[in-house]
N, C-alpha and C positions, 0 to 999 in steps of 0.2 A: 587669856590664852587664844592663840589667832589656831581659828581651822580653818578644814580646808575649804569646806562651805565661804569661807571669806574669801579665801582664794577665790572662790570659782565667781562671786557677787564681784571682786574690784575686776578680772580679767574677765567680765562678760561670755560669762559661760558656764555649762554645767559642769555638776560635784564629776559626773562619769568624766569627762575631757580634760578634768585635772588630772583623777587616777591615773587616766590616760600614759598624762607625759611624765606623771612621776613612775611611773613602769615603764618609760622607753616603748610605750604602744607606738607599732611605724604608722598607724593609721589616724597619723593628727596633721593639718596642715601644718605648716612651717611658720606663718605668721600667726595661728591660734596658738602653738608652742611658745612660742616666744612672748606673747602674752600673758600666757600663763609663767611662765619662768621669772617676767617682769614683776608680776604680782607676788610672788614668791618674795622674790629679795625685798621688795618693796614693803612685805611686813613681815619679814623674817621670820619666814613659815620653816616650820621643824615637822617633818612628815612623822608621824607614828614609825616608830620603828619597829615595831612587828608588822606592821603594812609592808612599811620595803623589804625586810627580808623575809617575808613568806615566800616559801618555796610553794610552785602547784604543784603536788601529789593527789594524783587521783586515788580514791579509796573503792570505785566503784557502788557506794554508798548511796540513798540519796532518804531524805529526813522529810521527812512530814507532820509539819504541827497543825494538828487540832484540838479544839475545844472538849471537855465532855469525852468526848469519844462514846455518842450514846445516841444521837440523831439518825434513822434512815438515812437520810437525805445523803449523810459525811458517810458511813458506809456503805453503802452503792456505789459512792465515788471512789471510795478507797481500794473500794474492788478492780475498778477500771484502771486507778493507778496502777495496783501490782501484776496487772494482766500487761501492762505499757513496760513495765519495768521489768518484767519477766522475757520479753521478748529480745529487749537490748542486755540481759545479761547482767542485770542491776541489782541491788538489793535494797532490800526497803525496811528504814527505820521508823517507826512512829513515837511521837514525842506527844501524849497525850497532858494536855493543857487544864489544869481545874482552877487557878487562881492568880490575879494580877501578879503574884509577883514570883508566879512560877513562869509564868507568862515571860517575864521582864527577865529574869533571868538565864534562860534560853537564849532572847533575841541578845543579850550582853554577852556570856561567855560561848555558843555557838560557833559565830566568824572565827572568834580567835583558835580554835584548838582543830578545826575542822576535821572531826568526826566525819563527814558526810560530803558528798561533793557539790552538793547544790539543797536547798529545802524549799518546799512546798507549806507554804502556810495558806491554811482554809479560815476564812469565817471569823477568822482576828488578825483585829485592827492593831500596824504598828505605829508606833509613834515615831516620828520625825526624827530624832534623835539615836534610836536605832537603823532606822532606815537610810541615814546618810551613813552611819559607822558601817553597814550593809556594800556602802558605793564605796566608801574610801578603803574599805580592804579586798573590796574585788571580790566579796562572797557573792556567788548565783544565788538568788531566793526570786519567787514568782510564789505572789497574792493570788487566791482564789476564793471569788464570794467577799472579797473585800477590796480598800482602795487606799494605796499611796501612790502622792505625785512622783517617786522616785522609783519604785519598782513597778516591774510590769504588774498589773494588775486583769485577773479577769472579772467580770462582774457578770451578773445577771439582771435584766430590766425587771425590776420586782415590781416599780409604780407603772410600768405599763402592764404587767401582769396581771397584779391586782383589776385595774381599772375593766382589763380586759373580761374579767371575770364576773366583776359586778352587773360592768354593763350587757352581757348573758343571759342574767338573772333579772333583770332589769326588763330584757326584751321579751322575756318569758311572763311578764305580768307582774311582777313580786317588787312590791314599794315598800312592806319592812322589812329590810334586808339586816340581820345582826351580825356583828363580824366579830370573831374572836381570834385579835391580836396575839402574837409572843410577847413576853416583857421586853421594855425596851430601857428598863433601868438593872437587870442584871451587872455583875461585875464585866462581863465581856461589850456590853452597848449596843445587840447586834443591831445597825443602821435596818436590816433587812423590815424589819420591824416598823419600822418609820415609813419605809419607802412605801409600805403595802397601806398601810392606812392611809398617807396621801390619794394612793391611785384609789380607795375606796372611797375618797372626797371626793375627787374627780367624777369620777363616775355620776355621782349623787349630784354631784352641781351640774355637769351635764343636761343631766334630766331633769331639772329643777324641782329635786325630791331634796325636802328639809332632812337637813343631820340630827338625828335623833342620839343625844349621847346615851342614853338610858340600854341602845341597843349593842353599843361597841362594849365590849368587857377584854382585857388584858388578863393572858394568862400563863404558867409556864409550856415551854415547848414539847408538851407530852399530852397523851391520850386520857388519863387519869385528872388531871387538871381541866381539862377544856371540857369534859364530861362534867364536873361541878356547876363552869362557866355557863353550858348549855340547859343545866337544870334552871339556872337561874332564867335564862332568857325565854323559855319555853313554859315557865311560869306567871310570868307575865301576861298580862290584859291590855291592848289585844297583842297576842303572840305575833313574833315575829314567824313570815311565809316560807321564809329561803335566811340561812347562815353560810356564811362566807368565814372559810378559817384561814388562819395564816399559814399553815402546815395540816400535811393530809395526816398525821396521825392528833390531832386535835380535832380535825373533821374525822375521823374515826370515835372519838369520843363523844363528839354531836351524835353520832348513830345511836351511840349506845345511850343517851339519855333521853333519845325518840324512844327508844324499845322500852326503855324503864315508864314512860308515859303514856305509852298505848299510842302516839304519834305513828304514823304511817308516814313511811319515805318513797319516793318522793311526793305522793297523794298529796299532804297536807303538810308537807316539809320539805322543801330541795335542800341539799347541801353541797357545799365546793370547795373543794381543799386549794392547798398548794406546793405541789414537787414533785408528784410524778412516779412516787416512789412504788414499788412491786406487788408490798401490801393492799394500798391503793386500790389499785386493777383489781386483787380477788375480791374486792367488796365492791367493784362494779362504782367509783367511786369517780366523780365529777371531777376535775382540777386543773389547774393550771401546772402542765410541764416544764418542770426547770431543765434544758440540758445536761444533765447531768453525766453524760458520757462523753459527751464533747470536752466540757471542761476540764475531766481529768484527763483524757487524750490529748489535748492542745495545754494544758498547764504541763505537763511529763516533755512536749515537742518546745514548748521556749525554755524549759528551763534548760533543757539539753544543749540550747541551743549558744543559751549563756555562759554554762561551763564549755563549752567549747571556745566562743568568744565573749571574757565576764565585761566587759567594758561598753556592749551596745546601750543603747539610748531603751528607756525605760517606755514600755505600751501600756495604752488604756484600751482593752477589747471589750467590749459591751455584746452579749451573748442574749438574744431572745426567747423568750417565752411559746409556750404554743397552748390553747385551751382546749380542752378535751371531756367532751360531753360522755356522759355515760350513763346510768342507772340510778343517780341519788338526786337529779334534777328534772324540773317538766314544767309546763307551763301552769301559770298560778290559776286556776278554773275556781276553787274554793270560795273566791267573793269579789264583787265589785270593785273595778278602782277605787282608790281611799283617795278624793280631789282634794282633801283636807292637808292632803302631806307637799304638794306643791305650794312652791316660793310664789 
């Protein structure tokens, strides 16, 4: 069965600038038109027909899938969204996400029934095959905290984050540094997971501080887990100086398994989260800022921007970090460089 994705591969162009000419968009040149048109007959392309005759009705709607629905990080954001959408007079659906093929099913009959006038997907990954049926029926969706080549995507630099963070701690005197990772083999894959343990290589290789796997532990993305992870690491010979988490409510967990230890923070323990999130700050808590209100204010402004015109050419925004010192970190005075841990 020929799609349009083939269309868009023989006539040298993308899935958006087919949609394009198969909706009469005036905004196609005339000899890209025509190319595409060529490639049509040329393999006897038969457009979805509930593509061509979607009528646009706005429902004033607009849908937001996430994960869980259980993370800070996506509630904070969520706030910002309904504050964005409260302003333009919008209404907000939440389509809470718990397993692949609630997942999968969303991104399949969604486009088709349009519910909602545009959607907001955080923190899950779509697959290709959704994400072109996304282009070729002209549904508005904008990626946040995740990446496809075909939708706008925004991201956040998690590996220069990370790196950022370590290397903080780093400068502060502290050579075992333990980091307590998210799962990065859950049902959703969050890359984020990945990206941050990279930038916690970085860092280490920078300095020419050997990678001690003994120190990195993977855990779930909660408070209660990473409080197990930190028992273990804190029991350890010789203890590691400073922990690095992947998320501030995991480095909340680290707190609490100093207190269960008699460990003093930051005395005889730094720790450093990661996002920024509100909790965070009352516990005077080290970490790495994710924009988090940017994101939702600028994911709410392109998606807007899409339902107004669904046909634009798909962005990659890349959104930084900021590190932010506070109360749970301090220079390592406790012992002597370890020259043993250098490559």
């Amino acid at each position: 069965m020929v799609t349009i994705q083939d269309v868009a591969r023989v006539a040298g162009v993308g899935v958006g600038t087919v949609s394009r000419v198969l909706n009469h968009h005036p905004g196609v040149r005339s000899e890209t038109r025509k190319r595409v048109l060529d490639a049509i007959e040329q393999l006897h392309f038969t457009p979805n027909p509930i593509a061509r005759s979607m009528i646009s009705k706005r429902t004033d709607f607009i849908g937001v899938m996430i994960p869980y629905f259980t993370r800070p990080f996506q509630n904070e954001m969520l706030r910002t969204i309904q504050h964005e959408l409260a302003l333009l007079h919008k209404e907000l659906i939440i389509y809470n996400v718990e397993s692949l093929s609630q997942r999968d099913y969303y991104f399949s009959e969604m486009p088709m029934h349009r519910k909602v006038d545009g959607l907001l997907i955080i923190s899950l990954i779509i697959e290709e095959p959704y994400a072109l049926k996304f282009c070729e029926l002209g549904f508005p969706a904008v990626l946040i905290d995740a990446y496809s080549p075909h939708l706008t995507s925004l991201v956040v630099e998690n590996m220069d984050g990370a790196y950022q963070a370590v290397r903080c701690l780093i400068a502060q005197g502290h050579q075992r540094i333990g980091f307590i990772n998210g799962i990065k083999d859950g049902d959703f894959k969050f890359n984020q997971a990945n990206d941050r343990l990279i930038g916690f290589h970085r860092a280490l290789g920078e300095a020419q501080l050997l990678f001690d796997p003994e120190l990195v532990i993977a855990s779930e993305w909660n408070r209660h887990a990473a409080q197990d992870a930190a028992l273990r690491l804190l029991t350890r010979e010789p203890r590691p100086s400073a922990i690095f988490t992947a998320s501030d409510m995991q480095a909340l967990g680290v707190l609490e398994a100093a207190r269960i230890l008699h460990i003093t923070v930051p005395a005889e323990l730094s720790v450093m989260g990661f996002d920024g999130i509100e909790l965070g700050e009352l516990f005077g808590l080290s970490t790495v800022q994710q924009p988090i209100h940017e994101l939702g204010v600028l994911g709410i402004k392109k998606l807007i921007e899409l339902i107004e015109h669904p046909y634009q050419s798909s962005e990659l925004i890349r959104l930084p970090t900021r590190l932010v010192e506070r109360r749970t970190t301090m220079a390592n005075t406790s012992a002597a460089p370890d020259t043993s841990t250098h490559t």
